[in-house]
MIKOLSE-549096 format. One line per 3 residues: number of its first residue (from 1); their letters; for each residue z, y, x of N, C-alpha, C. Coordinates in Angstrom, 2 decimals. Atoms other than C-alpha are relative to their C-alpha. Layout:
MIKOLSE-549096
NUM	a	Z Y X Z Y X Z Y X; ... $
This chain:
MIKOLSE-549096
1	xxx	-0.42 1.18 -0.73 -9.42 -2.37 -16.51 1.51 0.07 0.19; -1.79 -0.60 -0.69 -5.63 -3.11 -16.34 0.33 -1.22 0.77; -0.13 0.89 -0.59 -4.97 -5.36 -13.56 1.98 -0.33 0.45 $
4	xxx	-0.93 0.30 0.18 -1.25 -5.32 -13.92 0.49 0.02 -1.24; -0.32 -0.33 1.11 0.25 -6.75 -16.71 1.05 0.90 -1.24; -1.31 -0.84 0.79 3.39 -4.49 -17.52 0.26 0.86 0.86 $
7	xxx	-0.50 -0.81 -0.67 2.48 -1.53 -15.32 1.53 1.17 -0.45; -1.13 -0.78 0.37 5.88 0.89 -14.77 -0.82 1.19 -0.28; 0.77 -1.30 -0.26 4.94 4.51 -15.67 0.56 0.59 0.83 $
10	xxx	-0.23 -0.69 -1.37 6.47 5.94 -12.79 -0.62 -0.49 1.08; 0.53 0.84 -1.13 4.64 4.02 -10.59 -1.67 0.39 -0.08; 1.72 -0.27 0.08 1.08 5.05 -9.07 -0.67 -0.78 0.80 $
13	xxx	0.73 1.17 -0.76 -1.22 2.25 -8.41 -1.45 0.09 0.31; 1.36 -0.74 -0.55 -4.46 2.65 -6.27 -0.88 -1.36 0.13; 0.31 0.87 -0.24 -6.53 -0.52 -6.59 -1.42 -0.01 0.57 $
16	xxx	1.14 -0.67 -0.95 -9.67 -0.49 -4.23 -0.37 -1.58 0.16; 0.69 1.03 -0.05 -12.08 -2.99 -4.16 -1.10 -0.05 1.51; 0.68 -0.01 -1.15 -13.79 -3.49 -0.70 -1.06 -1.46 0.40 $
19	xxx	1.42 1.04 -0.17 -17.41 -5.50 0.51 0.64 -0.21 1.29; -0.12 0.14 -1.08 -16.05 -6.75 3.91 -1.02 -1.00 0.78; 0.88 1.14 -0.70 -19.05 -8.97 4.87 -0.95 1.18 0.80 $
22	xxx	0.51 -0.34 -1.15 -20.93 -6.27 6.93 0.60 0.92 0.46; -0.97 -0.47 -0.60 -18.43 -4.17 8.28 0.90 0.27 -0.44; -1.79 -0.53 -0.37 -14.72 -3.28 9.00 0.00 1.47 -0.93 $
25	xxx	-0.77 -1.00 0.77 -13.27 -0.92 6.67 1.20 0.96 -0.30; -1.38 -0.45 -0.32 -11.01 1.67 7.61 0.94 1.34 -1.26; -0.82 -0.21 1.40 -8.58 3.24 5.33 1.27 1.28 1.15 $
28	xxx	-0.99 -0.57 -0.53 -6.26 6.21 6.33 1.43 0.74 -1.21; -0.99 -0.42 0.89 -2.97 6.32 4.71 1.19 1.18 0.46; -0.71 -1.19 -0.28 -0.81 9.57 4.53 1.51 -0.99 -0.24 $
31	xxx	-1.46 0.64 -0.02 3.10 9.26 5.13 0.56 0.53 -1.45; -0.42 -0.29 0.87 4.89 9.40 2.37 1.96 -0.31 -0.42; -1.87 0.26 0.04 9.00 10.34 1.72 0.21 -0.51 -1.24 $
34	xxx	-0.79 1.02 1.10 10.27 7.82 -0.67 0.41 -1.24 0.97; -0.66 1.42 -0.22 11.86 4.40 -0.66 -0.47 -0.95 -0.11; -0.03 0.85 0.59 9.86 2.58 -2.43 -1.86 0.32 0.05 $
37	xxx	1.03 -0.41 0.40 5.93 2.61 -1.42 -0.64 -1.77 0.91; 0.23 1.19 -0.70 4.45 -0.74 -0.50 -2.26 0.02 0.11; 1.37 0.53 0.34 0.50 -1.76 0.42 -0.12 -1.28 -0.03 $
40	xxx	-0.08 0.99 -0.16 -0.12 -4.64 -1.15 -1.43 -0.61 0.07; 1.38 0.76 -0.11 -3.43 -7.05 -0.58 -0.28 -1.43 -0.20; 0.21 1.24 0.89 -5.33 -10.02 -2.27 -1.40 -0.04 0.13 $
43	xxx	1.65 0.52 0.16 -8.62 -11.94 -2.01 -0.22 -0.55 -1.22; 0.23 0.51 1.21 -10.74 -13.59 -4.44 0.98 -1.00 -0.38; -0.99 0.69 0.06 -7.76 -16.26 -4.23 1.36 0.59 -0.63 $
46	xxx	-1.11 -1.17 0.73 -5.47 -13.70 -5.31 1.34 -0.49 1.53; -0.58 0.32 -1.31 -3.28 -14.61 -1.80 0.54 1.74 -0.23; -0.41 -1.66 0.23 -0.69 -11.47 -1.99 0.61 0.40 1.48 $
49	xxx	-0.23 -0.42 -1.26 0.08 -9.91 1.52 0.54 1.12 -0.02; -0.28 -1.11 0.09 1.92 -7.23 1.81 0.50 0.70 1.70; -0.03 -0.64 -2.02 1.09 -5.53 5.84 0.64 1.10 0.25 $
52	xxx	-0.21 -1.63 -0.06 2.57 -1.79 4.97 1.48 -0.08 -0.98; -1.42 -0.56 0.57 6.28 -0.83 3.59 0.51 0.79 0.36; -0.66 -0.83 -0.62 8.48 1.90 3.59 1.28 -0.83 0.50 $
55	xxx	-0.81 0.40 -0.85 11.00 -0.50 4.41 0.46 -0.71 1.20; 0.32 0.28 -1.22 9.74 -1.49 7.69 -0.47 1.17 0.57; 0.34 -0.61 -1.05 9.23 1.78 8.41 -1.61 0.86 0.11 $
58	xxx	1.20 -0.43 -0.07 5.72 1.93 7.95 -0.87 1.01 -0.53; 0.68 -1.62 0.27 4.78 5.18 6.31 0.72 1.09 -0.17; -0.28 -0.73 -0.90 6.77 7.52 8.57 -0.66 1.10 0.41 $
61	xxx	0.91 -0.75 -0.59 3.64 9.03 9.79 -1.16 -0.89 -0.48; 1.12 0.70 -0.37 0.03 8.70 9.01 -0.50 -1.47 0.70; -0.04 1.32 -0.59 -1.51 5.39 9.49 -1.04 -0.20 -0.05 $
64	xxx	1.88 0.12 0.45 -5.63 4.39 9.63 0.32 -1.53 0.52; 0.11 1.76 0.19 -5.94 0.40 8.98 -1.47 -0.12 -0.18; 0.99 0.40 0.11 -8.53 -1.39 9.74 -0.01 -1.09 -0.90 $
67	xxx	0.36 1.07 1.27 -9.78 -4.16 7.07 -1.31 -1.01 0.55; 0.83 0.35 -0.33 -11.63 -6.68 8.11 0.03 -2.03 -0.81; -0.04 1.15 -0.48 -12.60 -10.72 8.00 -0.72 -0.95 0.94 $
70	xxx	0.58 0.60 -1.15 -13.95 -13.43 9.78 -1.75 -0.32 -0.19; 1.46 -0.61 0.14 -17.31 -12.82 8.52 -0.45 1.00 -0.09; 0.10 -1.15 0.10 -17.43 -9.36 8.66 -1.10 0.00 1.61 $
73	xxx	1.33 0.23 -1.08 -20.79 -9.02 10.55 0.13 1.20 1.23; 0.30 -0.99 -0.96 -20.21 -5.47 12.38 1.33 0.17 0.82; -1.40 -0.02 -0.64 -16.67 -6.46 13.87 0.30 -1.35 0.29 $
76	xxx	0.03 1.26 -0.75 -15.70 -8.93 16.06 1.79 -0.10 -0.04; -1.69 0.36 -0.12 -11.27 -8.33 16.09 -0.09 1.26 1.57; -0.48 -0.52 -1.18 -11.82 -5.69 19.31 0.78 1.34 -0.68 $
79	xxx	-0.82 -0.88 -0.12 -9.64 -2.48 19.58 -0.96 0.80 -0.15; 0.74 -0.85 0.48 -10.75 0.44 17.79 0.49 1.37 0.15; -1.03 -1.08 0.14 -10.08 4.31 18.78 0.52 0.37 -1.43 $
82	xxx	-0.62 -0.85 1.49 -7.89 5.82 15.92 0.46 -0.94 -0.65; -0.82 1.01 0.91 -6.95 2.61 14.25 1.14 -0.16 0.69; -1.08 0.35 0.18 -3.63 2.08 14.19 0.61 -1.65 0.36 $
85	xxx	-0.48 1.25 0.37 -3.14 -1.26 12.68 -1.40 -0.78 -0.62; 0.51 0.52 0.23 -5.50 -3.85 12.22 -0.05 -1.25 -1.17; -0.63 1.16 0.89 -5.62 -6.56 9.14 -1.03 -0.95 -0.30 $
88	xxx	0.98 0.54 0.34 -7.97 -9.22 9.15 0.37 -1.20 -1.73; -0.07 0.53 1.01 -8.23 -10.51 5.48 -0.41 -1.64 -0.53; -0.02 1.33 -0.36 -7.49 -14.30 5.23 0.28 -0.62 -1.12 $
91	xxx	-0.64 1.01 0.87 -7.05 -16.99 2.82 0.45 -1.37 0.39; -0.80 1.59 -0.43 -4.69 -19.94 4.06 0.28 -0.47 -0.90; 0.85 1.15 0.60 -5.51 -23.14 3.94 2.03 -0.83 -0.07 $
94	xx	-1.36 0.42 0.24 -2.31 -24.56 2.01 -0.10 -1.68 0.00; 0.06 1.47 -0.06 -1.54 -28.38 2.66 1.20 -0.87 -1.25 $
C-alpha cells in the first residue's frame, strides 16, 4: 500500500487505521529531539488536521491522545486519567 505519492526516504511514516465507533482510542506518543516531526490526521473525507508538532512544542515530553468521535459509543468527551490531549475526529461541514 503506498499512501503517499512521492514518499522522502528520510522520512518515517506510521499510518494507523482506527474503528472509532465503539470506543475512544488512546495512542501514547514518545518525545522525540528533532525539528521536524508532525501528527497528521484524516477521515474517510480525507479532511487533514494536524493536532501534534514539534513546532508548537508538542513532543517535548511524552504525550497519550485520546481519539475519538461523535459516535463513538463508549465515550461521551469527559476527562480521562493519563490522557493528555484529547481529539475528537470531525468532518466540517464546508459552505
Amino acid at each position: 500500500m503506498q499512501m503517499i505519492a512521492r514518499p522522502n526516504n528520510d522520512t518515517l511514516y506510521l499510518p494507523v487505521a482506527m474503528d472509532l465507533r465503539d470506543d475512544a482510542v488512546a495512542i501514547k506518543f514518545p518525545a522525540f529531539d528533532s525539528r521536524y516531526v508532525v501528527l497528521e490526521t484524516s477521515a474517510y473525507d480525507h479532511y487533514v488536521e494536524i493536532p501534534l508538532s514539534t513546532t508548537n512544542g508538542d513532543f517535548n515530553k511524552p504525550i497519550t491522545m485520546l481519539f475519538y468521535t461523535e459516535r463513538t459509543q463508549g465515550y461521551g468527551g469527559e476527562s480521562v486519567k493519563g490522557i493528555n490531549k484529547t481529539l475528537k475526529m470531525i468532518t466540517p461541514i464546508l459552505k
